[in-house]
C-alpha positions as CSV (number, residue, x, y, z in Angstrom):
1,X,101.2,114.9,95.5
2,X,100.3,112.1,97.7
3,X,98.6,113.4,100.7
4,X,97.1,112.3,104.4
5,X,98.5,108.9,103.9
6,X,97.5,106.7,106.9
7,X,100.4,105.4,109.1
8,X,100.5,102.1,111.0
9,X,103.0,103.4,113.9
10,X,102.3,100.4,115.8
11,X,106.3,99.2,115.6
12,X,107.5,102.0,116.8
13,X,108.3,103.6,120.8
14,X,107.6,107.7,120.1
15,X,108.6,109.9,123.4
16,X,108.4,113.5,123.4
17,X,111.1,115.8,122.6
18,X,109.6,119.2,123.2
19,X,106.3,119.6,124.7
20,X,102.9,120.1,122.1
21,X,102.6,123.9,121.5
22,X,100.6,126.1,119.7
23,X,102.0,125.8,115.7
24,X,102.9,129.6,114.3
25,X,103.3,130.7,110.5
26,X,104.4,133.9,109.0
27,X,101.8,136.2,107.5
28,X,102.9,138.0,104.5
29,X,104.5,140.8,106.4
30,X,107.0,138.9,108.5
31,X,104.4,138.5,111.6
32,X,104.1,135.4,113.9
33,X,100.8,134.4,114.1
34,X,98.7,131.1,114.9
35,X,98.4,128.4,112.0
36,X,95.0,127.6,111.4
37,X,93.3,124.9,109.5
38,X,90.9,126.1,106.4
39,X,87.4,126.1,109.2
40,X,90.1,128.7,111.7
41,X,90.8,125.7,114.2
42,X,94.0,126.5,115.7
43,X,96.7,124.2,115.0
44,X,99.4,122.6,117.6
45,X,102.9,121.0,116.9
46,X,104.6,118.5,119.0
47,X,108.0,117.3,118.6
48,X,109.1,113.2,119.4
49,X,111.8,110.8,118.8
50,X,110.6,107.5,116.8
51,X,112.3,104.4,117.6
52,X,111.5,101.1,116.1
53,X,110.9,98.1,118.2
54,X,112.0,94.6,117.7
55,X,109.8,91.4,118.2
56,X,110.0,91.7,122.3
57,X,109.4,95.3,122.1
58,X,112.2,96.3,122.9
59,X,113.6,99.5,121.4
60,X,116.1,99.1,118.8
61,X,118.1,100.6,115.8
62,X,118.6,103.7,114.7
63,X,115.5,106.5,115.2
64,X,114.3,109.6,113.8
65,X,112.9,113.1,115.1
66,X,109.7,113.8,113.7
67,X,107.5,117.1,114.3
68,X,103.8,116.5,114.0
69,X,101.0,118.9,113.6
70,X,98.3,118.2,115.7
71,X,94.2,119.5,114.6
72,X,93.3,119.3,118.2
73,X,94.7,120.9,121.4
74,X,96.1,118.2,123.4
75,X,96.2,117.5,126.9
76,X,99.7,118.5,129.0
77,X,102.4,115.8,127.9
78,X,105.5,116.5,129.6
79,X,109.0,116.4,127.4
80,X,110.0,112.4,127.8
81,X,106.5,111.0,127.9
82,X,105.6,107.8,125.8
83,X,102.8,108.6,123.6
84,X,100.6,107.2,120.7
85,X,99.5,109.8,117.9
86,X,95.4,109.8,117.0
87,X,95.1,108.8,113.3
88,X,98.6,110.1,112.4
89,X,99.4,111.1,108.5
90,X,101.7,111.4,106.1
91,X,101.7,114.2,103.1
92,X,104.4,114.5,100.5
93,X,105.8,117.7,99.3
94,X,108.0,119.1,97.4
95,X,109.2,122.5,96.4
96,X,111.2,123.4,93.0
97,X,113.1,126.4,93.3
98,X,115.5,128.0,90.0
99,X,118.8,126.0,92.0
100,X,116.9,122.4,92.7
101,X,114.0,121.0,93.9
102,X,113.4,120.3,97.8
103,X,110.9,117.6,99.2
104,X,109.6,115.4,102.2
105,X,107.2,114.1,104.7
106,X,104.7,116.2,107.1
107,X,103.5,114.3,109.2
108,X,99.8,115.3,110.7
109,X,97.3,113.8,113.5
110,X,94.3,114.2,115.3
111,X,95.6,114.0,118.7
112,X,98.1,113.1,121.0
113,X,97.4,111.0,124.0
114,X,100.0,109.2,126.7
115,X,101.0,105.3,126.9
116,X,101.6,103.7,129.7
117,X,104.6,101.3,129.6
């Protein structure tokens, strides 16, 4: 699988959807507990709206909701804030299961931090 894939995000106007939290997992029995990385560094997730933007940067077509993992805490960023991700990432994955097979993007950054437009 293709994984942390740099992304040139530069097109596009992302706003916040749902304010950066702390990212939970299940443990094997059923608990909610913090997602770590590999070194225990607690994880975050942040949820925005991507819209592309034509030539006057203005925002056009259709967008998409993405949900990013963040490695680092980030700073308060209230739902509807422009922002620009910290060396944001792309992995592939994909899941086969006995009835079909299941894949797609995660997307992954460093950090978060506001634009002012």
């Amino acid at each position: 699988m293709l994984r942390n894939i740099p992304v040139l995000l530069d097109g596009y106007k992302l706003q916040v959807t749902e304010e950066p939290t702390m990212k939970m997992r299940q443990d094997e029995a059923g608990n909610e507990v913090v997602a770590t990385d590999f070194q225990g560094a607690t994880q975050y997730v942040v949820t925005m709206f991507a819209k592309p933007l034509d030539e006057n940067g203005k925002a056009r077509g259709k967008g998409e909701e993405i949900k990013v993992t963040l490695e680092s805490e980030p700073e308060e960023i209230p739902e509807g804030s422009r922002v620009e991700l910290v060396n944001p990432r792309v992995s592939h994955w994909q899941n086969d299961f006995g009835n079909g097979t299941t894949s797609g993007l995660s997307w992954k950054a460093t950090g978060i931090k506001p634009v002012n437009r």
